[in-house]
Every structure is written in structure tokens, then in C-alpha cells.
C-alpha positions in Angstrom: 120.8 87.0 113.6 120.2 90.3 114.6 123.9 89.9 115.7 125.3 89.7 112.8 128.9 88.5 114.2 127.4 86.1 116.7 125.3 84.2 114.0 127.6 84.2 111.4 129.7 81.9 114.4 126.6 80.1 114.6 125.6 79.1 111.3 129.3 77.8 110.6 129.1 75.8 113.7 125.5 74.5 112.3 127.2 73.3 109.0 128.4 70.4 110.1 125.2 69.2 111.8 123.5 68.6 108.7 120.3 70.1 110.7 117.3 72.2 109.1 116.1 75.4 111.6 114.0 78.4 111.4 114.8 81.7 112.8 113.1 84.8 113.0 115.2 87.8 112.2 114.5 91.7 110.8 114.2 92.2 107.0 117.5 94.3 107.5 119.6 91.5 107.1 118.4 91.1 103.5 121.0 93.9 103.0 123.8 91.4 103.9 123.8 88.6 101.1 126.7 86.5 102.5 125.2 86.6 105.5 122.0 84.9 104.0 123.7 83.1 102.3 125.6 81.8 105.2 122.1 80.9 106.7 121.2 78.8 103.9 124.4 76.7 104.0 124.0 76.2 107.6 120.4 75.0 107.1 118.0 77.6 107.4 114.7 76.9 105.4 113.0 79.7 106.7 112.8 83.5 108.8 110.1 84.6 110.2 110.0 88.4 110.0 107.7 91.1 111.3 107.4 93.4 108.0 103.8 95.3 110.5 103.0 97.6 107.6 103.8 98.5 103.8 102.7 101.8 104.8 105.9 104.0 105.5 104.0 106.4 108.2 102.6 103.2 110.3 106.3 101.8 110.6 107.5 105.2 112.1 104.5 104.8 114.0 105.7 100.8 115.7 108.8 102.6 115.9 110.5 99.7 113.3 113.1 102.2 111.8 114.9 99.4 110.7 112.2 98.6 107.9 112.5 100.3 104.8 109.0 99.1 103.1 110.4 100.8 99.6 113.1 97.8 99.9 111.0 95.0 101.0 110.6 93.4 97.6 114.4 93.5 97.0 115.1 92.1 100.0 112.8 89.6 100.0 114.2 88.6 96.9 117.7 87.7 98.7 116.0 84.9 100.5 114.3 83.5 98.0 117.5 83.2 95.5 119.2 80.9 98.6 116.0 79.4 99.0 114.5 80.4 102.2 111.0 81.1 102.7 109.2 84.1 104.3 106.8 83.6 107.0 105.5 87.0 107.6 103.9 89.6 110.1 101.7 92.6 109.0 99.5 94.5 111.7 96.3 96.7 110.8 94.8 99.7 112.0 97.9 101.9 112.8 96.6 105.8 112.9 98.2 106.3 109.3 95.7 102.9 107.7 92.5 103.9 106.1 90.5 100.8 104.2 92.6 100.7 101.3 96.0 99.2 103.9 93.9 95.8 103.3 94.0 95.3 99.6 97.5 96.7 99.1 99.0 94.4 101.7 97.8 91.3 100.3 98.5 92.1 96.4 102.1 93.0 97.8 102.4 89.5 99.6 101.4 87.5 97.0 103.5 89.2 94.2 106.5 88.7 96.7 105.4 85.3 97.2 105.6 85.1 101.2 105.0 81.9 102.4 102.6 83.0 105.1 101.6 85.8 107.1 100.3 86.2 110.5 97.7 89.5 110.3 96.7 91.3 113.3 94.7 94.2 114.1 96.7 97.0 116.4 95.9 95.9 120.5 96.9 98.2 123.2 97.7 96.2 125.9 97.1 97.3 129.6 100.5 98.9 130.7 101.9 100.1 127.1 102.7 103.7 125.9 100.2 102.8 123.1 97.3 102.0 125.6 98.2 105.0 127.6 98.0 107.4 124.8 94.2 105.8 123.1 92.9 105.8 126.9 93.9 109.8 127.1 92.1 110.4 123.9 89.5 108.7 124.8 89.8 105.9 122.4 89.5 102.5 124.3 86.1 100.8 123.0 85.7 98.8 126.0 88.0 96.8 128.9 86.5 92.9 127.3 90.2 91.5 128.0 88.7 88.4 126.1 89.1 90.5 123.2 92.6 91.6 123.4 93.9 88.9 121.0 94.8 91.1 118.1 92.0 89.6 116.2 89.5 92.4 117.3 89.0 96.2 117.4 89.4 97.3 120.9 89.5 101.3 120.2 88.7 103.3 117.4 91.0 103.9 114.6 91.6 106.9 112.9 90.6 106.5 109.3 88.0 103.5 109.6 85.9 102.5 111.8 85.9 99.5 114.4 83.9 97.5 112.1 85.7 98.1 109.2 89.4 97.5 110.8 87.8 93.6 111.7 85.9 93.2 108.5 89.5 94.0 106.5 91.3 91.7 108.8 89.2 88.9 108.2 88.8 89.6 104.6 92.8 89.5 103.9 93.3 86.4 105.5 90.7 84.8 103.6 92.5 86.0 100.3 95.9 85.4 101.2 95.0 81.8 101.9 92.7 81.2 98.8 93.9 78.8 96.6 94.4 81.4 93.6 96.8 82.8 95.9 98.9 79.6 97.6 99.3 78.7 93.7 100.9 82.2 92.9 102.9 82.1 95.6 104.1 78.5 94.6 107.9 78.0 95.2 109.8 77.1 92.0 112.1 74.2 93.5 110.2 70.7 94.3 111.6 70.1 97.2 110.5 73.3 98.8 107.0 73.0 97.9 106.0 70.1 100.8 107.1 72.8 103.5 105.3 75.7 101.9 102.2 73.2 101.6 102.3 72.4 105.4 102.2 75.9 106.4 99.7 77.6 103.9 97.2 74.4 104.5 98.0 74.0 107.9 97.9 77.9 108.9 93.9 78.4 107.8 93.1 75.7 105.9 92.3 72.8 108.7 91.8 75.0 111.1 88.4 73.4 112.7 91.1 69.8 112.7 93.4 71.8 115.1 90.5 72.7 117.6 89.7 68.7 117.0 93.6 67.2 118.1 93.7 70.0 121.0 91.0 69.0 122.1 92.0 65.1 122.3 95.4 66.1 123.6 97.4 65.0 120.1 98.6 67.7 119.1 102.5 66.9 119.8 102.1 63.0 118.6 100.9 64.9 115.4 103.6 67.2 114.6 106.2 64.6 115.9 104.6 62.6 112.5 104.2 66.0 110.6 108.3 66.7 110.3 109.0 62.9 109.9 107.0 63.5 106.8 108.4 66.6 106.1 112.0 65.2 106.3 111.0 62.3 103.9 109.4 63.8 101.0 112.8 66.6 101.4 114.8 63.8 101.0 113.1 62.2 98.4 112.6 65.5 96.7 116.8 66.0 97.0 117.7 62.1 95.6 115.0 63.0 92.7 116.9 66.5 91.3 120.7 64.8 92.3 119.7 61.8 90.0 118.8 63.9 87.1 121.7 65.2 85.1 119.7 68.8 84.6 119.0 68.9 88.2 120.8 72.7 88.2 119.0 73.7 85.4 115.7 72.3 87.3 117.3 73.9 90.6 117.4 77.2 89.3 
């Protein structure tokens, strides 16, 4: 979508398919509502988008010029009026973060009402200008490779330590996924709420059932029977608000 030409072409050849997709795509594109809008029509439920930081100094840091975090909320709100969820990206411990990134990230997601988030702690991977740069200044914590999953603190941050970088990482997953929060974040229109179900409780919520099916080799015979679901309770949803004669006030 990044081509905005190209996909425009490609979500009016999708029409006619009748199909549902995901994407991932920049926040940018929230600037273009037809072209959103387009999406929807074509059958886009939802965009996966890598917002990194709230924090305007850490997104000149990534380099992601294209993200305007003063905008986020508006834009987010263009996807949500055509009905297409956010699934979401932030990344911690960029030279600008000190402990209070942690709490402002979530209290932004959930009063946007992202459907999920994927949070990671900064890694600099062998090879990359950003590992390069830590090793000169003496930064890198240790060479465990294991640990290079974006779920740990490999070098030392700027404004908080190691401890405190992993410590707010787990903590903000923990709160983004309580239930307080997946009811906040609700979706008004029934038939969106199955899908935004499935990923919030199947993100962190049966996480020890995931290690279970992987290990029994079922994981693909499982989500073959997870979208069959899916696709029944959407349609059953859609019949429910077509047959009522306030289904556009109940849309809206």
C-alpha cells in the first residue's frame, strides 16, 4: 500500500472476490481517506503498522520520518471509521526513552483502541549501523545470541538501566492484555468483535496452549479451524445487523 497507485489497482481488482486480507502498511496512509476507504471495500479487516515510538526524538532516531506521532490518534481514527483494526508495533529503549516511555505508550494504545501490539525492546543485531555504533561506545552487555530476540536488554540504554528497560517491557504487555484494557478497547460493531477476541486472547492470553499444539505438531490443523470459525460467526454477525431494520443505526 505503500504504493499508493499500485494498491489502489489492487484493492479494485480484490472487490469482486468477496475475500477478507490483512496488510501491513505505514500510518502515512491514514492521510489518504479514499484510499482507506478503498481498502475496506476491497476487504481489508485489518493493517498491521509499526508506530516504534510515541516519543517524537526515538522516531528520528529508527529513522521513520514518515511517522508523525502528534497525528497518530487522528489517523488511527480513519481506520477505525471504515472499520479496520490496528494491530500495532512499539519498540523500547531508544536513547531518547527514560521509564516513563512505558506507561505513556500503553495509556495511548488503549485510548486509541489498537487491537494489538507487538512490544519490543531495541536489539542491535550483528552487522547493523545500530550495533556498530553501541559496540564503539562500548555499550554491548554481552555476545548471548540466545538473547537477541527483542525480548531482552542486550546493551545499556541511555536513561534506564538494563533491568529497568526488561522490567517495563514485560510490565506493558501485561497491562495492554489485561482484561480492563481488551474491554476498553472493545470494537463498537458485533461483527468485528470475534476477530479482535482472537487476537487479544490469542496473542498472550493462551500462550502456554501454543507451546502445547507446537509441540504436538497442530498448530496448522488449528488455525485451518480457527478462520472457519472466524468466517462463521462474521457471517452470522452480518445476517444478524442485515435482518434488523436499525442495523445502520446499530452499524454506526
Amino acid at each position: 500500500m505503500v504504493d499508493k497507485s499500485y494498491g489502489q489497482q489492487l484493492c479494485e481488482a480484490l472487490k469482486p472476490l468477496k475475500i477478507r486480507w490483512r496488510c501491513a502498511s505505514s500510518i502515512d496512509i491514514g492521510y489518504d481517506e479514499d484510499t482507506v476507504r478503498l481498502m475496506a471495500e476491497a476487504g481489508c479487516e485489518s493493517v498491521f503498522i509499526g508506530f516504534e515510538s510515541i516519543n517524537s526524538g526515538s522516531l528520528e532516531e529508527s529513522s521513520k520520518h514518515q511517522n508523525q506521532s502528534n497525528d497518530y490518534k487522528k489517523l488511527i481514527k480513519v481506520f477505525h471509521k471504515y472499520g479496520i483494526m490496528i494491530n500495532a508495533s512499539f519498540v523500547f529503549g531508544f536513547d531518547h526513552d527514560d521509564t516513563n516511555v512505558f506507561e505513556a505508550t500503553v495509556k495511548f494504545a488503549i485510548e486509541a483502541k489498537l487491537a494489538s501490539i507487538n512490544f519490543h525492546i531495541v536489539t542491535p543485531f550483528p552487522g547493523t549501523p545500530l550495533f556498530q555504533r553501541l559496540q564503539t561506545e562500548g555499550r554491548i552487555l554481552h555476545y548471548d545470541w540466545n538473547k537477541y530476540d527483542t525480548a531482552h536488554a542486550v546493551f545499556q540504554p541511555t536513561l534506564m538501566s538494563p533491568e529497568e528497560l526488561e522490567e517495563g517491557y514485560r510490565r506493558v504487555y501485561n497491562e495492554f492484555y489485561s482484561w480492563s484494557s481488551i474491554l476498553k478497547r472493545m470494537p463498537a460493531k458485533f461483527t468485528q468483535k470475534p476477530r479482535f477476541l482472537a487476537f487479544n486472547l490469542g496473542l498472550k492470553k493462551i500462550n502456554p496452549l501454543w507451546d502445547f499444539m507446537i509441540k504436538l505438531n497442530i498448530l496448522a490443523p488449528a488455525f485451518k479451524l480457527y478462520h472457519a470459525c472466524d468466517r462463521i460467526l462474521w457471517e452470522m454477525g452480518r445476517k444478524i445487523l442485515m435482518a434488523n431494520p436499525l442495523h445502520k443505526v446499530i452499524n454506526c
